[in-house]
Structures are given as structure tokens and as C-alpha cells.
C-alpha positions as CSV (number, residue, x, y, z in Angstrom):
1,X,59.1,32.2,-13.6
2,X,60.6,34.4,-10.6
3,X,61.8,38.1,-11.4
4,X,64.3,40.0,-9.7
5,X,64.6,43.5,-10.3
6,X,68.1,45.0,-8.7
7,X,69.0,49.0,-7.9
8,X,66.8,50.2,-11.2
9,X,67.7,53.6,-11.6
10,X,65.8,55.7,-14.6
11,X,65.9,59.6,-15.0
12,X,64.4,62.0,-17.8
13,X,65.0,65.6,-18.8
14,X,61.9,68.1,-19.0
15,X,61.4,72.0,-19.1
16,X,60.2,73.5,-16.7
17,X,57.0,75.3,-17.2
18,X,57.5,78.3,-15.6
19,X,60.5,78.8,-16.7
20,X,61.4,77.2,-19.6
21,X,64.7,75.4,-18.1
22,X,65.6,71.9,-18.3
23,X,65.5,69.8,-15.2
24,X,66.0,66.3,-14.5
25,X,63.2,64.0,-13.3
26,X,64.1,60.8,-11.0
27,X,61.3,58.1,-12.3
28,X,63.5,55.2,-9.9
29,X,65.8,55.6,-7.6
30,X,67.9,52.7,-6.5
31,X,64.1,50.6,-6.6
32,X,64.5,46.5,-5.9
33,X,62.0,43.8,-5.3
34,X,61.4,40.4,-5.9
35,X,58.5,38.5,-7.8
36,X,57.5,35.1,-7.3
37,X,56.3,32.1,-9.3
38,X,52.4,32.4,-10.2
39,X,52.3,35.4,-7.4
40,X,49.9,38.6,-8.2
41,X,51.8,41.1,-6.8
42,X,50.6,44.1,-6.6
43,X,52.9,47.8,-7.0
44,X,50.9,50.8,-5.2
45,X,51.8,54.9,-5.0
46,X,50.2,58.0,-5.7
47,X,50.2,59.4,-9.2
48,X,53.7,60.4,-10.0
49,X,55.3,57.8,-7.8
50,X,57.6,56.1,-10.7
51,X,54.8,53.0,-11.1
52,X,54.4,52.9,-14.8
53,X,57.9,53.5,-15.4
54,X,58.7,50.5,-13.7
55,X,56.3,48.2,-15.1
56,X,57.3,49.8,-18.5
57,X,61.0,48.4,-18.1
58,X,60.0,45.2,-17.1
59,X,57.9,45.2,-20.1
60,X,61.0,46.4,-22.0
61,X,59.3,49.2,-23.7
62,X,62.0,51.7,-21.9
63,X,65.3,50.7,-20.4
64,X,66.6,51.7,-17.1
65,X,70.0,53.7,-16.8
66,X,71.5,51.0,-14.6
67,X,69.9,48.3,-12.2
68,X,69.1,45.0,-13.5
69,X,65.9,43.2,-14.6
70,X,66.4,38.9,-14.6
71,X,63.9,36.4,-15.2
72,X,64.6,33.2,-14.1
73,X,63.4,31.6,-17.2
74,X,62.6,33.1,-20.9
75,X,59.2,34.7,-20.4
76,X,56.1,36.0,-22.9
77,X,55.2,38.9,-21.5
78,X,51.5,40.8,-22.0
79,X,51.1,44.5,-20.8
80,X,47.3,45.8,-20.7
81,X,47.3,49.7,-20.7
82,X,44.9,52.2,-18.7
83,X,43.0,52.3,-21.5
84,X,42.4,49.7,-24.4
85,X,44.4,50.7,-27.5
86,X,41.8,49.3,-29.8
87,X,42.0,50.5,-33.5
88,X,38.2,51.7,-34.2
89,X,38.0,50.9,-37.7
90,X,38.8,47.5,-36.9
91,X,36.2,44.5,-35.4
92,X,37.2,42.7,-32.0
93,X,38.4,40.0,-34.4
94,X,40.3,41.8,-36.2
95,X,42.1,43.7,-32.9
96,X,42.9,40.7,-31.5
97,X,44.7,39.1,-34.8
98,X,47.0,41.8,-34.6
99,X,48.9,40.0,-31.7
100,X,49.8,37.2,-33.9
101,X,52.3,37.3,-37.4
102,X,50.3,37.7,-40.2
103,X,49.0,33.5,-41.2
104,X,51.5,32.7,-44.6
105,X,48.3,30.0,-45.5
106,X,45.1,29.0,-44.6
107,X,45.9,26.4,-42.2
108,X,47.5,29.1,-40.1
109,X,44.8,31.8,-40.7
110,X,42.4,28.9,-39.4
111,X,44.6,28.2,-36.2
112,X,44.5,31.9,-35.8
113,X,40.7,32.0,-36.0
114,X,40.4,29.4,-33.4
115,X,42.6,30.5,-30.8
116,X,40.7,34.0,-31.1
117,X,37.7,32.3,-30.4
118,X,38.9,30.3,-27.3
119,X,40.1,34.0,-25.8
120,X,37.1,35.3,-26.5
121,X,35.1,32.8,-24.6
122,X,37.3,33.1,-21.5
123,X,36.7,36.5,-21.2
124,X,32.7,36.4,-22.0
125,X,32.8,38.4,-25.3
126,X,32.1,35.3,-27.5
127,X,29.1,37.1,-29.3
128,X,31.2,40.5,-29.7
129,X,33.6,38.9,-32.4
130,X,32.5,41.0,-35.4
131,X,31.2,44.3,-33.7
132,X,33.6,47.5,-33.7
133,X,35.2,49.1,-30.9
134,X,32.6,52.2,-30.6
135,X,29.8,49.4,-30.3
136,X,31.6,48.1,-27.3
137,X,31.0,49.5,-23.0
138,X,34.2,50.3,-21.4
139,X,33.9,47.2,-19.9
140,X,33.8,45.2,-22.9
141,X,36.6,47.1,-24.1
142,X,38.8,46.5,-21.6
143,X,38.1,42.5,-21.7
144,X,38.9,43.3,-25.4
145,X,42.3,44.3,-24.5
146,X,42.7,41.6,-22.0
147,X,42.3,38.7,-24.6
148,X,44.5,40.5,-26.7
149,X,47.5,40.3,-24.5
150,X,46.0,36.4,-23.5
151,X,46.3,35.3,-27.4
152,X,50.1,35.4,-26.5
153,X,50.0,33.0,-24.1
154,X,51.7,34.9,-21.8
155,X,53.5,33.9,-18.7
156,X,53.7,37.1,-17.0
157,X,50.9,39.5,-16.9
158,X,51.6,43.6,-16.7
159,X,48.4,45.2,-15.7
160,X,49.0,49.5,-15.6
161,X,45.4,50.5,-13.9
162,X,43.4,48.8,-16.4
163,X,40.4,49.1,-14.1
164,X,40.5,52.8,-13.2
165,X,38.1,54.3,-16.1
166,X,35.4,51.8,-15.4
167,X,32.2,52.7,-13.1
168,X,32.0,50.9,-9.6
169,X,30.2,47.6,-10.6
170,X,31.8,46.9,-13.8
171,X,34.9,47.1,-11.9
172,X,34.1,44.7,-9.1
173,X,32.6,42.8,-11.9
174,X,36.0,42.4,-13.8
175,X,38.0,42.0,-10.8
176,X,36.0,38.4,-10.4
177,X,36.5,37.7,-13.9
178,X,40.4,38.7,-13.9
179,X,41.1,36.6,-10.4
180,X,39.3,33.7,-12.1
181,X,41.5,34.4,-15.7
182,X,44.6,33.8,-13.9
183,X,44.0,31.3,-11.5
184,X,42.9,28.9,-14.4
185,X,46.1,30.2,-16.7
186,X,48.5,30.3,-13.4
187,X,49.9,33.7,-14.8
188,X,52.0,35.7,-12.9
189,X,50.8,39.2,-12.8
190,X,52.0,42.4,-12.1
191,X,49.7,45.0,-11.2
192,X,50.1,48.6,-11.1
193,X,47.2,50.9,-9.0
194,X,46.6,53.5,-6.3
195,X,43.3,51.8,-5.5
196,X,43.8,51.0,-1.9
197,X,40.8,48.1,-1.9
198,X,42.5,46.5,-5.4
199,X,45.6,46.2,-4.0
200,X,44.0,44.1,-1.1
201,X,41.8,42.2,-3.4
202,X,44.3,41.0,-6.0
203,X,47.9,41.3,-4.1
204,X,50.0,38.1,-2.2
205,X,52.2,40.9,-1.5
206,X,52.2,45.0,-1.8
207,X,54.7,46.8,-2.6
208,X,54.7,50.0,-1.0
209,X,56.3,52.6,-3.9
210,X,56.9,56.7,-3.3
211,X,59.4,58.5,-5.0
212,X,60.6,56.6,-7.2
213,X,61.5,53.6,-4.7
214,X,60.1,50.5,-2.9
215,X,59.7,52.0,0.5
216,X,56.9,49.1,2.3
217,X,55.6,45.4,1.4
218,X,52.7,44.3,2.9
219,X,52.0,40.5,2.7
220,X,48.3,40.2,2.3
221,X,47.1,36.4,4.3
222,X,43.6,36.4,2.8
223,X,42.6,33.0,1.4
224,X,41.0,34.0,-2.2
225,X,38.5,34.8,-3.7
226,X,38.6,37.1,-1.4
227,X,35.2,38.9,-0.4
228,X,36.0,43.2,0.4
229,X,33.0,43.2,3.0
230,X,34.9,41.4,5.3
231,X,36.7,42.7,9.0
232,X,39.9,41.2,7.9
233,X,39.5,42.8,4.3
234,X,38.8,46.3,5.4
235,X,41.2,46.4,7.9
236,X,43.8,45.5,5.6
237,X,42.4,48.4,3.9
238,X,43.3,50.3,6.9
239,X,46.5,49.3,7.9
240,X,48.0,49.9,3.9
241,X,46.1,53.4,3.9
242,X,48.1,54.0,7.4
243,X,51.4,52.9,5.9
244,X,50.7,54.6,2.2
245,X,50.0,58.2,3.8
């Protein structure tokens, strides 16, 4: 499954704070890339930038004002959100059965049951089937919402800074899990962060974003799984900190 995404385009209207007046707010301007086959490419920019926006309309939960977004074949898409949109009066279970139509017989409900236990092994919350959200880490939460959009079977992946919230080790942690995740599926993902070390870790390619606009891509050579203590890791680090700012 390839993407292509031609001259997007996508503006709002807000007031103005200080003065109470309407003005329009460029999200894209003119912003083309390309996506390829089982790639993890990753979308970086400061806060602001137009990032979410994009990955939004891919998604198809906005729609540009003009440009183009083609897949190259029919594609089940998941999108995982900053944070993990879990109902709370609901079990992990019971989250996760939300991504499928509600079973018209047992046979189905069955099916169901099994394929949510086959996520929840893959992302090491097996034993977590029954317990609530609030009973859950962030961590948890977030691999929560991560076998939520896998019960889909999705092709391409839409990550928008899942990682951000978490401390330091639970982050590296789920990094190593999520690389593994989508090597075994072959997703394509998508990944939105400003997280210049992420961006190294996870991306074939960069792309660069400011204003609203693709402005650098930065192939990344590494062979995975790629270790962040390395020369050649940090000085990527370096050189897409140099480019970013």
C-alpha cells in the first residue's frame, strides 16, 4: 500500500483573542510527500506546525480544501491518539469490542472474544482483560489503545504522539514493543512527533514539516532495531536537530 499526498491545502477561521476578530489559520499549505510500502515514516515540527492536521486527513476524520490523498490500494486504516480514549466505565475487553459491529449471534460474539485475546497477547496485556481503565499505568493504557486500532487489522498505522505522556522508560520500553508490533504485522505507519530521538528510532525517512508544509526529508540508514547509544544514532540526532531549528 503506497500513499501519495499532492498540494494539501487546509485553512480554519478563529477569533482572535485579543481582539475578538476573525482570522484565518493556514493548517497546510501546498504540503506533498510520498509513503511507501511497509515504510515507518516519520512526520516531525514543533507544536503548531500543521502535523495532526495532516495525519487527521489521511485518516479522513477532516478533509483538505484542495490537494489530493491516493492510496494505491483500498486500505484499513487505525489512528492511536495522544492519549488513549478509553471509556472508564468499561473493562479492556469491553474497549476493545467497540472496534468491531456489534456479534448478531454467538458464533460471532465468540470470534470476537478470540481475536480480542490474540491482540491482547501481542501487546503483553493478556492478564489485563477484565480490569477498568483507572486500574491501568499510562503505559498499559496506551498498549490498550494500540490493540484497539490492531483488532482492525489495519494496513496503515496513524500514530499522533502516542508516546509523549509516558515517563522515560516506559517510553523506551514501548518503542521496543511497537518496532517489534509492526515488523511481525508489516504495517505501514505513520508517525507524528517532535521528539527528535523518536524520529531517529522509528523513521526510514523524516519528513521535515514547519508551517504548514514539508520543508526537509531526511533518510535515516540505520539497520533496526536500532540501539539510541550509538555514534551513528546520536549524530543523526544532531544533524535533524541542525536541520529542524
Amino acid at each position: 500500500m503506497k500513499l501519495i499526498i499532492d498540494s494539501l491545502c487546509k485553512s480554519y477561521k478563529e477569533k482572535n483573542t485579543s481582539d475578538n476578530k476573525e482570522q484565518t489559520i493556514h493548517a497546510l499549505r501546498d504540503c506533498s510527500l510520498e509513503i511507501e510500502d511497509r515504510s515507518f515514516a516519520v512526520i516531525a515540527g514543533r507544536s503548531g506546525c500543521g502535523k495532526t492536521t495532516l495525519l487527521k486527513i489521511i485518516a479522513g476524520l477532516e478533509e483538505a480544501d484542495s490537494g489530493m490523498v491516493e492510496f494505491s490500494t483500498k486500505a484499513k486504516i487505525g489512528f492511536m491518539f495522544q492519549d488513549p480514549r478509553l471509556l472508564p466505565w468499561l473493562t479492556v475487553e469491553q474497549n476493545l469490542a467497540l472496534a468491531f459491529p456489534r456479534p448478531e449471534n454467538p458464533d460471532e460474539k465468540n470470534v470476537i472474544k478470540q481475536k480480542i485475546q490474540s491482540v491482547l497477547e501481542m501487546v503483553n496485556l493478556a492478564d489485563r482483560a477484565v480490569s477498568l481503565p483507572g486500574d491501568l499505568s499510562g503505559g498499559m493504557a496506551q498498549r490498550c489503545a494500540l490493540a484497539r486500532c490492531l483488532c482492525r487489522n489495519p494496513e496503515l498505522l496513524l500514530l499522533d504522539e502516542p508516546l509523549s505522556s509516558l515517563d522515560a522508560f516506559t517510553r523506551v520500553k514501548l518503542r521496543e514493543e511497537l518496532e517489534k508490533l509492526r515488523h511481525y504485522l508489516g504495517l505501514t505507519v505513520i508517525l507524528v512527533t517532535h521528539d527528535m530521538e523518536e524520529a531517529v528510532y522509528f523513521g526510514d525517512r523524516i519528513f521535515l514539516m514547519n508551517d504548514g508544509t514539508i520543508e526537509n526529508i531526511l533518510p535515516i540508514p540505520l539497520l533496526r532495531p536500532r540501539n539510541f547509544r550509538t555514534v551513528e544514532f546520536q549524530e543523526l540526532c544532531k544533524e535533524l536537530e541542525q536541520k529542524f531549528f
